[in-house]
C-alpha positions in Angstrom: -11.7 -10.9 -16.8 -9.5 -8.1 -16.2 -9.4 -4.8 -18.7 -6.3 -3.5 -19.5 -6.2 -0.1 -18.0 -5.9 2.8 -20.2 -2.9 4.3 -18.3 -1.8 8.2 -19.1 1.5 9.0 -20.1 1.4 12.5 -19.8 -0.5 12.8 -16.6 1.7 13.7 -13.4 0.1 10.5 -11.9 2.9 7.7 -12.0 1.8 4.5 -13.7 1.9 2.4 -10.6 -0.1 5.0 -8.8 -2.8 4.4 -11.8 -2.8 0.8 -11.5 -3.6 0.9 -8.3 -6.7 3.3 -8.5 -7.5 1.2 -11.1 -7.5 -2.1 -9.4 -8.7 -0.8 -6.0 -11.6 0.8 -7.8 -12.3 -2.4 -9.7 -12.0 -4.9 -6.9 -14.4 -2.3 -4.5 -17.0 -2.1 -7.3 -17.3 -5.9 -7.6 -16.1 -5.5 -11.3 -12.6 -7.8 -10.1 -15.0 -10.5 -8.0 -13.2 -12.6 -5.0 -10.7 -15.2 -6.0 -10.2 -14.1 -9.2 -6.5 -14.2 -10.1 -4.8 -11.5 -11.4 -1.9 -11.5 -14.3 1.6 -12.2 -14.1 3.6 -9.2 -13.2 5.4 -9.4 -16.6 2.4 -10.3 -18.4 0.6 -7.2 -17.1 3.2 -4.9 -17.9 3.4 -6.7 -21.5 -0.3 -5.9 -21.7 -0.1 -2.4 -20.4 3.2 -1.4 -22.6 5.1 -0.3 -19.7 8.3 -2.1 -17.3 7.6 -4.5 -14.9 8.3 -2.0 -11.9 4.9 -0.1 -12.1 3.3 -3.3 -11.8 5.1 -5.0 -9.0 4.6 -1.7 -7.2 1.2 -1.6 -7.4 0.4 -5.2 -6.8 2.9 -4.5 -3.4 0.8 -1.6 -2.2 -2.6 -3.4 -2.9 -1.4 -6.5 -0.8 -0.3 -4.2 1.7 -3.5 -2.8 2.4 -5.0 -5.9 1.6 -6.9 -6.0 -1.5 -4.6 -9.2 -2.5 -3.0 -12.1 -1.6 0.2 -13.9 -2.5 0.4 -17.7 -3.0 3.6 -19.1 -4.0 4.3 -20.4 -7.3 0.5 -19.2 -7.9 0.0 -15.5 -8.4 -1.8 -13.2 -6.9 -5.5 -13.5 -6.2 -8.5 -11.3 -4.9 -9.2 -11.2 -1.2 -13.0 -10.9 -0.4 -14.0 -7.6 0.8 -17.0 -8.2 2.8 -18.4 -7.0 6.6 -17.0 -8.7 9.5 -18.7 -9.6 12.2 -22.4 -9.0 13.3 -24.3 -7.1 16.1 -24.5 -8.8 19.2 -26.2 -7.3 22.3 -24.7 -4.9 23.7 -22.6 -6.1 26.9 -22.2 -4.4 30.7 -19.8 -1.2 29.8 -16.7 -1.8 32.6 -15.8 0.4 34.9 -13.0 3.3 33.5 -9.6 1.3 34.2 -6.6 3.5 35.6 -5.0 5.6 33.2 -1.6 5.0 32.9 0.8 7.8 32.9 3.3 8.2 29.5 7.0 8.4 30.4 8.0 11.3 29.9 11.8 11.8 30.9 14.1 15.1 29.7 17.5 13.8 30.5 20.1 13.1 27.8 21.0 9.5 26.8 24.0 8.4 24.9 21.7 6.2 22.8 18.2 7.6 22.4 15.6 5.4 21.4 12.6 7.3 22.6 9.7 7.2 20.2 8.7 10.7 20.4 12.2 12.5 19.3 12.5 14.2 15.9 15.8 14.5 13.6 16.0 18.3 12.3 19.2 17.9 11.1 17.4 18.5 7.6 14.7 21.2 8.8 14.9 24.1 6.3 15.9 26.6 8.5 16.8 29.7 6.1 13.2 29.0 4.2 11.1 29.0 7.4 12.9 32.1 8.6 12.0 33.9 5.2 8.4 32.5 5.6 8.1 34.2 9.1 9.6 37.3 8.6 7.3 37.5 5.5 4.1 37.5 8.1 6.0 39.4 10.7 5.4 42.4 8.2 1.7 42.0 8.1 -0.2 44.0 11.4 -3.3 42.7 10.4 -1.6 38.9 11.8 -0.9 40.8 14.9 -4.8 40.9 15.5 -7.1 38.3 16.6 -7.8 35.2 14.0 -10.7 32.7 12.9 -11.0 30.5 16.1 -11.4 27.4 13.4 -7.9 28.0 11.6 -7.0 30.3 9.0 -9.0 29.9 6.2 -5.3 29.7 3.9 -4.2 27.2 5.7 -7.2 25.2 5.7 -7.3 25.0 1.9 -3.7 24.3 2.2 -4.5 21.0 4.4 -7.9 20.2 2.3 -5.9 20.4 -1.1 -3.0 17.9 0.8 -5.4 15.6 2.5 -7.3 15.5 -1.1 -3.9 14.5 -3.0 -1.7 12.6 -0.7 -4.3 11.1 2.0 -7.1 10.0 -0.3 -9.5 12.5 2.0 -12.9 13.7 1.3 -13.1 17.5 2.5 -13.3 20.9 2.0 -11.7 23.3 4.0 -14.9 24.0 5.8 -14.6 20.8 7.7 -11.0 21.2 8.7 -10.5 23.1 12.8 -6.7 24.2 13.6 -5.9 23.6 17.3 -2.8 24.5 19.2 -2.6 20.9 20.6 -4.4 17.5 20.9 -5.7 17.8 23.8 -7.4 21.0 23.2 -9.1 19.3 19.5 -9.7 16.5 21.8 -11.6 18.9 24.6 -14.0 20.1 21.5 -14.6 16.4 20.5 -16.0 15.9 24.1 -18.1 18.7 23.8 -19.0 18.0 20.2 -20.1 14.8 21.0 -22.5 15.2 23.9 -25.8 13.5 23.5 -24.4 11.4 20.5 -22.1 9.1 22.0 -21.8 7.8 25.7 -19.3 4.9 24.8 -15.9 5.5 23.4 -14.1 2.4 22.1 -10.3 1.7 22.2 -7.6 0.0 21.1 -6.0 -2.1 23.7 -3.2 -1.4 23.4 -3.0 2.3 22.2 -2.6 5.4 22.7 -4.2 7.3 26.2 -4.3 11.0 25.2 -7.6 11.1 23.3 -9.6 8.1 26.0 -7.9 10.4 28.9 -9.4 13.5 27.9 -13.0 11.5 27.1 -12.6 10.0 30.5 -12.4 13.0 32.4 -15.7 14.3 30.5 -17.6 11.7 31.2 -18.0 8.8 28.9 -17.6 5.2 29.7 -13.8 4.1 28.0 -14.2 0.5 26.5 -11.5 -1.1 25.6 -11.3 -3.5 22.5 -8.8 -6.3 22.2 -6.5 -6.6 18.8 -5.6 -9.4 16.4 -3.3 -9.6 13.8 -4.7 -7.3 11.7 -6.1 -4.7 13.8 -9.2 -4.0 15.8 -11.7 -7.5 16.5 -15.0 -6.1 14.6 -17.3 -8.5 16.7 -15.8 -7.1 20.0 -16.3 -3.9 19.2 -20.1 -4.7 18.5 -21.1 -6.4 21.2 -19.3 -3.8 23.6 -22.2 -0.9 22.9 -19.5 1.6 21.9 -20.9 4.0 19.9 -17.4 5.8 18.7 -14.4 4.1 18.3 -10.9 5.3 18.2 -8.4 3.3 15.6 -5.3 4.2 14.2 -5.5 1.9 11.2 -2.8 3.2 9.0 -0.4 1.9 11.2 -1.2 0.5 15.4 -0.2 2.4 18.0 2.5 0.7 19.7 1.5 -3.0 17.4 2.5 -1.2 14.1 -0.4 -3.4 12.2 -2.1 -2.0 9.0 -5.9 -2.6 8.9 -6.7 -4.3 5.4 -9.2 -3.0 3.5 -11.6 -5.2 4.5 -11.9 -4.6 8.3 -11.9 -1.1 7.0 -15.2 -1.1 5.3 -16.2 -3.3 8.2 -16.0 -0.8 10.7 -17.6 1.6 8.3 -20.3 -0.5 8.5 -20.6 -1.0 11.9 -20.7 3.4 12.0 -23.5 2.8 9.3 -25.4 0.2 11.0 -25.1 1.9 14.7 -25.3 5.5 13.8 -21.4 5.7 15.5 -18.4 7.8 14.7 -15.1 6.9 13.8 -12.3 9.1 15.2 -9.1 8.1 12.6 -5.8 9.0 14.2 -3.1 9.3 11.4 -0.5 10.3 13.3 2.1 9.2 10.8 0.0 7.9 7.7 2.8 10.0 5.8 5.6 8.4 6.7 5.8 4.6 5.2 9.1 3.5 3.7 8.1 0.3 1.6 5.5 1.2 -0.8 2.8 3.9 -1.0 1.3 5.2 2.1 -1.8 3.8 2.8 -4.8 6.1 2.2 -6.7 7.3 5.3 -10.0 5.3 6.2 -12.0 8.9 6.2 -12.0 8.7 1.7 -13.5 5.1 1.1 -16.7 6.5 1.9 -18.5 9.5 0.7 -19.8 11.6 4.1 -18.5 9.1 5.9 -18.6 9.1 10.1 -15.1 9.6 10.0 -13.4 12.3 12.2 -9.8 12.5 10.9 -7.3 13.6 13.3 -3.5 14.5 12.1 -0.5 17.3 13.0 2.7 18.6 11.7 4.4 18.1 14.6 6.4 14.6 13.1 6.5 16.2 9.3 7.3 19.7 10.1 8.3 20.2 14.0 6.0 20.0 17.1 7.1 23.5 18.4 4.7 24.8 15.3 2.2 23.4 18.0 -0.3 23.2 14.5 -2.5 20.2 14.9 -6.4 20.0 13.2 -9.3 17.6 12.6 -11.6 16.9 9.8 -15.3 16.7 10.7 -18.1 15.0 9.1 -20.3 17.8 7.7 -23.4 16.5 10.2 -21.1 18.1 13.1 -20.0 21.4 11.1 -23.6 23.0 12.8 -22.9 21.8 16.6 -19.1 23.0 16.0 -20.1 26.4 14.7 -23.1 26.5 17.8 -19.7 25.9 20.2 -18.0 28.7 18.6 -20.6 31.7 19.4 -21.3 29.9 22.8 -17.6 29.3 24.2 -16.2 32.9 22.4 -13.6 30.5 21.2 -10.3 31.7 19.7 -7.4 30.6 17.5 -5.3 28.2 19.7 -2.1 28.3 17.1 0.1 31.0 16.6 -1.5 33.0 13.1 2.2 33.8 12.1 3.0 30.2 12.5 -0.3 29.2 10.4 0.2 31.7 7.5 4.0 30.6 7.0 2.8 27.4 7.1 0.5 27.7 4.6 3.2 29.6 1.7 5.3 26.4 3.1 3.0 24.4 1.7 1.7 26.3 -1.2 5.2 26.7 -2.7 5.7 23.3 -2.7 8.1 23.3 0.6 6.3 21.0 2.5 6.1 18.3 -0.1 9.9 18.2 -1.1 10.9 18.4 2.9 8.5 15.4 3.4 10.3 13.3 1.1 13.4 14.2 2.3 12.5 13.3 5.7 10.9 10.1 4.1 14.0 8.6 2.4 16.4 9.9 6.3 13.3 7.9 8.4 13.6 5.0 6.1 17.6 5.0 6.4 17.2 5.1 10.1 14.3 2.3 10.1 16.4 0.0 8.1 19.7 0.3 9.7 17.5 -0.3 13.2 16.2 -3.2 11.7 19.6 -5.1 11.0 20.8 -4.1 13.8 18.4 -5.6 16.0 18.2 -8.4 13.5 22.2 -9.2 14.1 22.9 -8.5 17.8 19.8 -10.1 19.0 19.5 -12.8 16.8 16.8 -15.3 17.7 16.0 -13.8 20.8 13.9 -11.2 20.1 11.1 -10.6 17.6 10.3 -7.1 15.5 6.9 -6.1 14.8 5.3 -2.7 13.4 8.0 -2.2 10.5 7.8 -0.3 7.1 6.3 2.6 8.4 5.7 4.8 11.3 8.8 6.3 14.0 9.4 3.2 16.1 9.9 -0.7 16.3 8.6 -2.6 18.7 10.8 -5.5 20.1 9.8 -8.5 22.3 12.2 -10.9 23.8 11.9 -14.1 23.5 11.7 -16.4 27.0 14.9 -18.2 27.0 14.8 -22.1 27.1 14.7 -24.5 29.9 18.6 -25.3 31.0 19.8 -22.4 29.2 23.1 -20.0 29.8 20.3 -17.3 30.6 17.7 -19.3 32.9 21.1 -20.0 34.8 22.1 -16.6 34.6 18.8 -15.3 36.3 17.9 -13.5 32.9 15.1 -10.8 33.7 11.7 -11.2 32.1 10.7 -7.8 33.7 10.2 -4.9 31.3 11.0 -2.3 33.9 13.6 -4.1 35.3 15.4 -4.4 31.8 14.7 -0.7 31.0 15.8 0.5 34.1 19.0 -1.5 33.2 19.4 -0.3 29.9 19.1 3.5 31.7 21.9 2.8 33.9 24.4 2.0 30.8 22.8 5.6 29.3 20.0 3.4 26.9 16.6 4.8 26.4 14.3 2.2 26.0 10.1 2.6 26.6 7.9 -0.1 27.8 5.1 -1.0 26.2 3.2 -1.6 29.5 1.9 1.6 29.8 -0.1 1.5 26.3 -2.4 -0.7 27.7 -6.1 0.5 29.2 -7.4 -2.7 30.4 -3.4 -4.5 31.8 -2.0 -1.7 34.1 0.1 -4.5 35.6 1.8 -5.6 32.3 4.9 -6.5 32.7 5.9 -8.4 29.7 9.2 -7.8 27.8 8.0 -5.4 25.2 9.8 -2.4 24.2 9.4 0.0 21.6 12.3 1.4 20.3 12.1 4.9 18.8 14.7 5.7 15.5 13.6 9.3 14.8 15.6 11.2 17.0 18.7 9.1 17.4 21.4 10.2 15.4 22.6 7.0 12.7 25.8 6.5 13.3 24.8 5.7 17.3 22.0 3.0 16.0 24.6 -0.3 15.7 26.8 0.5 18.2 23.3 1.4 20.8 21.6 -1.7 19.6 24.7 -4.0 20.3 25.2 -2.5 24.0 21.5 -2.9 24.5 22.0 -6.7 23.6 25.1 -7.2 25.7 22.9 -5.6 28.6 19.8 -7.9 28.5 20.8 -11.1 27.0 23.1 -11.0 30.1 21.1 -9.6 32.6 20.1 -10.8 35.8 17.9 -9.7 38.6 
């Protein structure tokens, strides 16, 4: 039976954000038990003496993350949060496959649909350049700083992370770096003598497995299903780390639900194994409330959370950090005196960013960016939708910078098999290029499939100004629902 919630008006907390705590603590306790079904949206907000809004948006975000589950003309009902899959014995660990080399490509398109460009055309110039010249003033900033980040900034990230990521920390787990790679170079280090075998997603994203490669440890790449990482694969392939981005796949665009969430938790538990949580755009979700980050369903969980501000703020900040389980906080700290490390980000650019954030900058610029991202998401979606038609299909939406498109095969006998229609990805990119189109592959996500081929793209909306998303979209079409070899 389900307690009304005793929901506060006066509290800063909107009531749909209550609701949810308050169902997502009650179904992870075991007080809301597994098929139970919940109330009526209306009769809910009857019982609760508030509008049916609050409700449905609550009920939205807990079926996004999966919690719940929709049957028609039924309600909704409780999903069963329980551990998936079992230990099997450990198989061979493959050889390291080929890493495959991001394109990376400086030339200007007419239509830009790479997934790594960023729209500034909101970036609060005149503030940051008060912030800055601000520190510029200071001489002490001029002198050498704590190798692990400033300490303002840190509580500046732990107090965000605490509020708007659902995280578990202090500032005293939190490192600055200057770039990923260089956060990812101390996680090698860090992780000597603890773990040998670092699983992947397959597909996903090669910085972090490169840099792990070239120190050392055996790469093992887990397939995906629908919802994410396969639990029993990841068992029986003797990883003892794994790397997930489960608020939203790199390039699939899947959320994990939370029950392969506290599955993989477990797995960490029972294996002694550390989670490395990429959330490179948790923030950034345009239909409901971001997810929370894996990292604060646990307490001391093996979670190493990895995030920047180079999508919310700008990348040229070059301000990137991690959160570390406190078990590692001692071997970090042993790295510190041994390597003589220093601060990898600019101290100027980590002080402004911290009054950015303090003064309550960063928030109001992230859901200004929010509400431009979401424009640009949804106009890419009908577009795509209208000019394609049946011939393609769009996964990886609601959140995130990108969409990822697949063509369909055409049918036997059709207009296109006549035509000599390409099924080549690189062929059809390198088409779309030669009609000034940026398009990217999704071959080269994949560890295990160098060869693959398949028509995949994603198409990046960040940095693409709106008014070029239709008209790009519908000269894309034209190009590849014609093309031949």
């Amino acid at each position: 039976m389900l307690l009304v919630p005793d929901l506060n008006e006066h509290s800063e907390v909107p009531y749909y954000i209550q609701l949810y705590n308050y169902l997502a603590k009650a179904i992870l306790g075991g007080t809301l038990q597994s098929g139970t079904r919940l109330p009526s949206i209306r009769r809910l907000a009857a019982l609760c003496g508030i509008s049916a809004t609050p409700v449905e948006l609550a009920y939205q975000q807990l079926l996004a993350e999966g919690f719940i589950a929709s049957k028609p003309r039924s309600g909704y009902y409780i999903l069963p949060v329980h551990r998936e899959g079992s230990p099997a014995a450990a198989g061979e660990r493959p050889s390291p496959a080929p890493r495959p080399i991001t394109p990376r490509d400086s030339r200007h398109y007419a239509y830009d649909f790479h997934m790594s460009r960023n729209d500034f055309s909101l970036f609060p110039h005149k503030i940051w350049r008060s912030l800055y010249q601000e520190q510029l003033a200071n001489p002490d900033l001029l002198q050498y700083g704590d190798p692990q980040g400033e300490p303002a900034l840190r509580e500046s990230i732990a107090a965000h992370l605490r509020q708007f990521r659902g995280l578990r920390c202090t500032e005293k787990q939190i490192v600055v770096g200057g770039d990923q790679y260089t956060l990812c170079s101390l996680l090698c280090l860090l992780l000597k003598g603890r773990v040998s075998g670092l699983g992947i997603e397959d597909p996903g994203y090669h910085l972090l497995p490169a840099a792990f490669w070239r120190s050392g440890y055996s790469i093992l790449p887990i397939p995906l299903e629908e919802d994410g990482l396969q639990i029993d694969k990841l068992y029986s392939s003797g990883a003892d780390a794994v790397y997930i981005s489960p608020s939203h796949q790199f390039p699939r665009g899947m959320t994990m639900p939370i029950t392969k969430r506290l599955a993989l938790l477990e797995w960490a538990r029972s294996t002694g194994g550390y989670i490395i949580e990429d959330d490179y755009d948790g923030e950034f979700r345009y239909h409901g409330r971001p997810i929370p980050a894996l990292q604060g369903l646990a307490e001391g969980s093996p979670v190493i959370y990895m995030c920047s501000f180079a999508q919310s703020v700008t990348p040229s900040l070059c301000i990137h950090y991690m959160v570390l389980p406190e078990e590692l906080l001692p071997d970090y700290h042993s790295l510190r005196s041994e390597l003589y490390l220093e601060h990898s980000a600019s101290r100027l650019h980590q002080i402004a960013l911290h009054y950015f954030m303090e003064r309550g900058h960063f928030e109001k610029h992230l859901r200004r960016m929010r509400l431009l991202y979401q424009r640009k998401h949804d106009l890419l979606l009908r577009s795509v939708r209208q000019h394609f038609g049946d011939a393609a299909v769009l996964s990886g939406t609601d959140a995130g910078f990108h969409l990822l498109l697949a063509l369909k095969p055409p049918a036997e006998g059709s207009a296109r098999v006549k035509a000599g229609f390409s099924t080549s990805a690189r062929e059809l990119a390198a088409a779309a290029e030669a009609e000034g189109i940026r398009v990217t592959p999704m071959s080269y996500t994949w560890w295990a499939k160098p060869d693959y081929d398949e028509p995949e793209f994603i198409l990046g909306f960040g940095g693409i100004a709106e008014e070029l998303i239709d008209e790009g979209i519908r000269r894309l079409a034209g190009i590849w629902l014609g093309y031949k070899n």
